[in-house]
N, C-alpha and C positions, 0 to 999 in steps of 0.2 A: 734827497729826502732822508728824513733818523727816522728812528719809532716812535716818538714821540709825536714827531707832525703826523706822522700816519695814523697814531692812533687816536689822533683828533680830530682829523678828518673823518675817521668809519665813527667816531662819538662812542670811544670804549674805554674803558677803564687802563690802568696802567700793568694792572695785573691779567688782564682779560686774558683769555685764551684762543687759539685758532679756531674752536667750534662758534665761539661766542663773535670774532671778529667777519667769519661769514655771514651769520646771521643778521649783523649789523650793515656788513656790506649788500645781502640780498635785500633789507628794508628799504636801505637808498637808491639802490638801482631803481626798485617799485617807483618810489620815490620823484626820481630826478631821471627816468629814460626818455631818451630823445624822441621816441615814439609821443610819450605823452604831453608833447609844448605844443602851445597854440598858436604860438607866429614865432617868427623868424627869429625876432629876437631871444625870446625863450628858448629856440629851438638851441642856439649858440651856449646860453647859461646852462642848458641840461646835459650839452655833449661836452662840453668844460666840464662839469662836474662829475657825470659817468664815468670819464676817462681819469678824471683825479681819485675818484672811489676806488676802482680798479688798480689805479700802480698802488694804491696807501696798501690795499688789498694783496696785490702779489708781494708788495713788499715784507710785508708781516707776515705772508704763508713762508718766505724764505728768513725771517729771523729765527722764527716761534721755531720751524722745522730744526733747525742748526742749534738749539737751545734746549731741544728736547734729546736729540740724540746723544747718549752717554760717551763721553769723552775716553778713553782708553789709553790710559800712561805709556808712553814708547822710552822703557827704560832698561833696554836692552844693554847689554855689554858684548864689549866686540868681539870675547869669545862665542856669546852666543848666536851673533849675526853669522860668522865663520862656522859654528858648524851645523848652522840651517843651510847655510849656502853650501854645505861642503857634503850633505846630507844631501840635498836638491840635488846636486851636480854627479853622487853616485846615483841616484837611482834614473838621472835622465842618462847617464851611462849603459846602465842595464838595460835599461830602455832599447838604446839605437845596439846594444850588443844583441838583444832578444831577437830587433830588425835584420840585423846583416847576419846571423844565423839560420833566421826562417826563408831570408833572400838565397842565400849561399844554399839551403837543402834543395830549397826549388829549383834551383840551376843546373844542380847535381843529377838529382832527380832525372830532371830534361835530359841531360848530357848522356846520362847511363842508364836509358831506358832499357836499350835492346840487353843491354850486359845483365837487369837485373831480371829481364823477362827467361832470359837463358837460365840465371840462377833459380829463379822459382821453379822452372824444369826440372832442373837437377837435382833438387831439393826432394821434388814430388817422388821422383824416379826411384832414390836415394831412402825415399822413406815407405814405399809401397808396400813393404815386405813388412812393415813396423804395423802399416793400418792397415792389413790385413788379420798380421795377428791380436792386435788390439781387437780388432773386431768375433774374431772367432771367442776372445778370451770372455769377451761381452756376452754374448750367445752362451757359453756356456753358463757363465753366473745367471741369466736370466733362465737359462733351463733348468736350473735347482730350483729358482723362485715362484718359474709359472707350474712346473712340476708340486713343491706346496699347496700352489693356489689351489688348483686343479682337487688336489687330495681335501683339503677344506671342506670346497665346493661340493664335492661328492660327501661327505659327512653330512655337511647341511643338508642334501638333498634328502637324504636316505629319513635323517631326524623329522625334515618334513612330512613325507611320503607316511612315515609311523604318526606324525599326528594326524594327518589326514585318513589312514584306515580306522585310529582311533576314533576319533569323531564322529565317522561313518556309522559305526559298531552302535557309539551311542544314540545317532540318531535312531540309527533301527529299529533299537530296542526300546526307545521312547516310545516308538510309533505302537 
């Protein structure tokens, strides 16, 4: 089958389109379905022509599709093929190197558990003296700051305490 018998068969134009060549092909199916023959012999001429509607129909879904998709020049030069591939092939590099280094810690890891559980001991041990003064050093800077606070807090209180006898006074003496 060409496009042309196809497109004589759905009864479309030379120009028609895929929207248009369904449309034609869903009229003849209505048309020509073997559901709708009345004897036998009918029945033979409607499923002859179904099935011919149908290929004209696939056939022209795979031209028109192939015809509409924009063609893209492949005018590459062999340095450019060389260093796409040469590009690809470092970073599938990095890749399997990224792999057998996160392989290789986990092994490590496994291997020198007990060594590195000792180490974190030692470490604690080694540094106890540091966070405890770290900590005293802490305490002291927060005792200058909550010492502040504290002094503040007493000032506001005191400034309340005087609006509040104030106020009192006035009320009294409204009274």
């Amino acid at each position: 089958m060409n496009e042309k018998e196809a497109r004589r068969i759905l009864n479309v134009l030379p120009n028609a389109t895929l929207k248009e060549c369904r449309k034609s092909m869903i009229k003849q199916q209505k048309a020509f379905h073997p559901n709708f023959a009345k004897n036998d012999d009918q029945l033979d001429v409607f499923t002859r022509k179904s099935q011919e509607v149908n290929d004209a129909y696939a056939f022209l879904q795979v031209v028109l599709t192939k015809k509409q998709r924009p063609k893209t020049p492949i005018n590459h030069t062999k340095d450019e093929i060389i260093d796409t591939a040469a590009t690809y092939a470092e970073q599938k590099i990095k890749d399997l190197a990224k792999k057998a280094r996160k392989k290789y810690n986990e092994e490590w890891k496994e291997k020198n558990k007990e060594k590195l559980k000792e180490l974190a001991k030692e470490y604690k041990e080694k540094n106890k003296e540091k966070l405890k003064e770290l900590a005293k050093e802490y305490k002291e800077k927060n005792k200058e700051k909550l010492k502040a606070y504290q002094k503040d807090l007493r000032k506001k209180l005191k400034q309340h305490k005087r609006d509040s006898k104030l106020k009192e006074k006035k009320d009294w003496l409204s009274e």
